[in-house]
N, C-alpha and C positions, 0 to 999 in steps of 0.2 A: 504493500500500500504506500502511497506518494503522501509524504509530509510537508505539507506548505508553508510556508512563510509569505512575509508581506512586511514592508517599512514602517516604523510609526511615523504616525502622523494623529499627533491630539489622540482623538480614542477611536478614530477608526478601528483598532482592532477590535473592538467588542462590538462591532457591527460585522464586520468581516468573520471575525472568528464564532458569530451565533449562524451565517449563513454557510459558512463550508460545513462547520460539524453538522447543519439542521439537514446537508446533501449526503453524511455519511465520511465526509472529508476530515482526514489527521491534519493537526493544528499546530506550528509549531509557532508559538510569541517568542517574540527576541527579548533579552531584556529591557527595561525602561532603558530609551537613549542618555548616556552618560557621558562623562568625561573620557574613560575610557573606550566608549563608542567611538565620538569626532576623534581620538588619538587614532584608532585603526583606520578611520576612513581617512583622514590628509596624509596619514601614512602610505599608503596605497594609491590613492585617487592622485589625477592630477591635479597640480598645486592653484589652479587660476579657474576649476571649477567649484562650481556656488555650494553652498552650506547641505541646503539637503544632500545633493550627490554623496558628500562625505557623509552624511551621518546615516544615508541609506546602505553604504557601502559597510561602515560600523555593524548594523543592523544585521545583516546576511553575513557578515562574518560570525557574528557570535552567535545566531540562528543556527549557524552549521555545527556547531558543538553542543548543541542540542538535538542534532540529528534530520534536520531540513534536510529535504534533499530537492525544492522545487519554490522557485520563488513566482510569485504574485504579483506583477506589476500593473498601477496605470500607465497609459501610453499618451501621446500629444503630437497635437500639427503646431504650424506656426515658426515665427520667429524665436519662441522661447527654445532654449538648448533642453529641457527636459525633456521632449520626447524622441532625445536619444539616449536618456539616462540610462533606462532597463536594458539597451544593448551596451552601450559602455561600460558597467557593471558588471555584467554576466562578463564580458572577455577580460576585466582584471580578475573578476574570480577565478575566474578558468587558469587565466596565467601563474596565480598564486596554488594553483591545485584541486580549486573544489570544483564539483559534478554537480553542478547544480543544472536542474532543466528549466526554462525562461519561459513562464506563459503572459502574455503581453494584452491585458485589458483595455484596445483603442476606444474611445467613443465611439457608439455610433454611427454611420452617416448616413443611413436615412431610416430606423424603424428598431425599435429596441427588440423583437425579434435578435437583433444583430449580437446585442449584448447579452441576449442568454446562449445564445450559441457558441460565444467564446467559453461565459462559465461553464456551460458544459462539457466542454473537452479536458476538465479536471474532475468534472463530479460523475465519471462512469454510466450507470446506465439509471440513472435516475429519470423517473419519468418527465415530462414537459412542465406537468402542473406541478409537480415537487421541487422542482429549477425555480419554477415562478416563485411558489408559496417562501423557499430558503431567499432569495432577492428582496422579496418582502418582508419577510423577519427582520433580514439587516436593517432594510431601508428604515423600518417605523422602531427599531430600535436608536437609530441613526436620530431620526427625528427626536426623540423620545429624551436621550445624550443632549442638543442644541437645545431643546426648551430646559433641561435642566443646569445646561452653563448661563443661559440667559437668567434666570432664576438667581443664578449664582452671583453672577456678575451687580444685580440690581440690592440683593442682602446685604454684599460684602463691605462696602462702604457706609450699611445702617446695622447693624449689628452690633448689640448691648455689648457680648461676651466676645472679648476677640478670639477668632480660631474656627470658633461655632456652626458658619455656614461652611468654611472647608470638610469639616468634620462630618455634618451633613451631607453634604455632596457628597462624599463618598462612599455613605451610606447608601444613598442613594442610587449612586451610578452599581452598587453590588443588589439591590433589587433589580435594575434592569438587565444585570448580566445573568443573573440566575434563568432567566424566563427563558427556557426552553422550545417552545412554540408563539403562534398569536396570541392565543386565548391566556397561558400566562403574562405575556408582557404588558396585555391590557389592564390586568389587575396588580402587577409589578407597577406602572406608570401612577395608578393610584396610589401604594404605600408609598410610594419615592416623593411622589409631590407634596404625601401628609407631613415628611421624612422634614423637606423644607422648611414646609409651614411652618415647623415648628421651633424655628432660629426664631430669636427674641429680637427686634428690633426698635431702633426709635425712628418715624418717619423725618425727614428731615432733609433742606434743598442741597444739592450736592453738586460736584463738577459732574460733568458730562463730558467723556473725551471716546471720538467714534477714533477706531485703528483698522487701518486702512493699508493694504499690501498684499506681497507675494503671497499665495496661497498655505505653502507648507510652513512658513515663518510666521504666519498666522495661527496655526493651528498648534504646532509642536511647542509646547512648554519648553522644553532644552532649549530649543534654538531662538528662543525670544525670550528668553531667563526670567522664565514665568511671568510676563511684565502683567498680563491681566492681574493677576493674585498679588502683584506687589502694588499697582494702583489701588484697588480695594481696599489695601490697606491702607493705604493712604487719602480715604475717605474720596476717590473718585468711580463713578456709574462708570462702566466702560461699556463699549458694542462695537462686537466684530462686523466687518463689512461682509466676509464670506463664513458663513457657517455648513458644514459638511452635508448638510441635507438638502440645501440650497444651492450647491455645486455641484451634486450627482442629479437631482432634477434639473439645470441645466443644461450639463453635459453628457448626460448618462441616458435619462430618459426622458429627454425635448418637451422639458415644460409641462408635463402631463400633468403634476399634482399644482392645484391650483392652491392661490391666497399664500403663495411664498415671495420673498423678495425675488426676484428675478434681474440677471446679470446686466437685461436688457435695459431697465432703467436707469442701472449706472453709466450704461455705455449713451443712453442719450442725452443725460443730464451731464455727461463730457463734452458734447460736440462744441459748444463754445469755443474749448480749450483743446480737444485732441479729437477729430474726427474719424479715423479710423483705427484699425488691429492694429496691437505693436506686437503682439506675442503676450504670453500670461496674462496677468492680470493688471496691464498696461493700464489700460483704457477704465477699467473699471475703479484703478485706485484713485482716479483724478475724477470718476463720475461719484462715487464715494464720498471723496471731500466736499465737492457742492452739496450733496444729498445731504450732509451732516451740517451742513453751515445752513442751509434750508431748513432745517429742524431744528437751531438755535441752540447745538453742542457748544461748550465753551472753547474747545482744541480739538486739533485732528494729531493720531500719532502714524508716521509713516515707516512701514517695518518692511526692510530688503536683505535680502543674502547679497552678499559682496560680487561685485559682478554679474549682476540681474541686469540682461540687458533691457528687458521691458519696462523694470523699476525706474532704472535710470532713467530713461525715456520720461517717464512720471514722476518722479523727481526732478528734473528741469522746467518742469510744470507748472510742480506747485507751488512755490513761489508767488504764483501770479494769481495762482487760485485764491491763496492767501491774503494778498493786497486787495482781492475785487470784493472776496466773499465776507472779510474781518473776520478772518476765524486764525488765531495760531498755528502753525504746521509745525511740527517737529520730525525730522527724518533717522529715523537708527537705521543702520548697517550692522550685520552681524556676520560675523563667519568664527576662525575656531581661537583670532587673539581677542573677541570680543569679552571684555570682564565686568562682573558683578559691580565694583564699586564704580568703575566710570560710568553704566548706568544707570545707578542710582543716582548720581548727582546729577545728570541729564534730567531723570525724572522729577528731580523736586523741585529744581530749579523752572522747569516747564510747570509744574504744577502751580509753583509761587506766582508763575509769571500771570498764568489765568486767574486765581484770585485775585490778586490787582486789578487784573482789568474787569474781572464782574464788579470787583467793589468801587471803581472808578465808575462803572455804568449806574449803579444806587448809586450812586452820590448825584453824579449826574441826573438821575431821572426824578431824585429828591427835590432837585433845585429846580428844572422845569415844571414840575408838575407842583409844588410846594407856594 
């Protein structure tokens, strides 16, 4: 039997790993990405490719001492270099020794037909409707993960007891991995959300900072040095611009579930500023920042792996997005000299800098209106 593996990325695995085992599919989790992951992957990787590369390379290194023997990749068109990663990868592992066999998950391009067909050619002879039913496990487990980071993200900066809602959460996200089938996870999504409820809070007006960027620097804790959980605590609301369930109904299965954000609004609420594709999530990080400055966030934080050529693109942007819309932009770069303390003082300094300016705006709107 073929043991698979897959990159972290945030908690896609517990959406990933509830739909292979739900096809009969051996699971093999790498361990949380670490320091000693990005050490093996810039060891190995070439030295001028971006962050996740390495830390995906990490990942399926230490996977295979766990016994992987078949990795799970998404795949990508475009200007962005990622959708040659999953081939790049495979032939430095190959070089360094391991046997691993590469199945490459493209998007679609015209009818999600397309995408069970790939997953199929790992999950043996499973029938049509049981491809389907394990896709949708993941999916509304998938969902189930983004309403409860959203959750997270809105306590962390109101909460009496500090610690509280992470503790929470993670109760929480161990309800939704338990659940087996639909009909468990439906009632899994119930205790999980009672799980929340029950952080003690005081209501109270807060910063509001939308983060906006590369997809996998987005998502993967490691590679953005938790910066969600470190604003929280630092008494600011945050919101991702891409969350995981919002990107596979994108990408994966062409807009089908309705009443989700959709990439589409960011890319028009860009054209001002960037009218077409640069690659990744070029277009949508600069459609993003308006989105959030229309919504009356105090700052936007801009998160890029070093040598993102889409980022960059949008990074020479926003600048201007920033002058037209009055919203603050802050841009982090990370790859693997990226450190803790020089982040932190990024961050509070950013943070200072939008208190000021809401408190200059009271002051302001005192004396007008007063």
């Amino acid at each position: 039997m073929v043991k698979v593996t897959f990159p972290h990325m945030g908690h896609m695995w517990l959406c990933v790993k509830a739909m292979l085992e739900y096809l009969g599919v051996a699971v093999v989790i790498p361990p949380p990405s670490s320091k000693r992951t990005l050490a093996l992957g810039a060891r190995y990787g070439p030295e001028f490719a971006c962050l996740p590369l390495k830390l995906n390379l990490g990942n399926f290194i230490e996977a295979s001492a766990l016994g992987a023997d078949t990795i799970l990749m998404a795949g990508g068109c475009g200007p962005c270099r990622f959708g040659y990663y999953a081939q790049v990868e495979h032939a430095i592992l190959r070089d360094l020794g391991y046997r691993y066999e590469l199945v490459v998950l493209e998007p679609p391009e015209r009818h999600v037909g397309q995408l069970l067909s790939r997953i199929k050619t790992i999950t043996g002879n499973n029938s049509w409707k049981r491809v389907y039913r394990g896709i949708k496990l993941g999916y509304q487990k998938i969902r189930a993960v983004d309403e409860l980071e959203r959750e997270a993200h809105r306590l962390r900066p109101r909460e009496i007891v500090p610690g509280s809602t992470d503790r929470a959460f993670q109760e929480a996200l161990k309800e939704i991995e338990r659940a087996a089938d639909l009909e468990e996870l439906a009632a899994a999504r119930g205790r999980a959300g009672e799980t929340m409820r029950s952080v003690r809070i005081e209501e109270r007006d807060v910063l509001r900072i939308g983060i906006v960027g590369e997809i996998f620097t987005l998502l993967e804790p490691f590679a953005n040095l938790d910066i969600e959980r470190r604003l929280g605590r630092m008494g600011v609301e945050v919101d991702r611009s891409i969350y995981l369930s919002e990107w596979v109904n994108d990408h994966m299965l062409f807009g089908l579930i309705k009443g989700l954000r959709s990439r589409r609004d960011a890319c028009q609420a860009a054209r001002p500023y960037l009218k077409h594709f640069v690659g990744g999530h070029g277009q949508e990080t600069v459609g993003s920042a308006v989105l959030y400055a229309r919504a009356g966030y105090d700052g936007v934080i801009h998160l890029l792996p070093f040598t993102c050529m889409p980022e960059i693109v949008a990074q020479s942007i926003l600048p201007v997005v920033s002058a037209e819309m009055d919203i603050p932009v802050l841009s982090l770069t990370v790859d693997e000299q990226t450190g803790e303390a020089g982040l932190m003082t990024r961050l509070e300094a950013f943070v200072d800098l939008l208190e000021r300016k809401r408190a200059r705006k009271n002051v302001e709107g005192r004396i007008c209106f007063g």
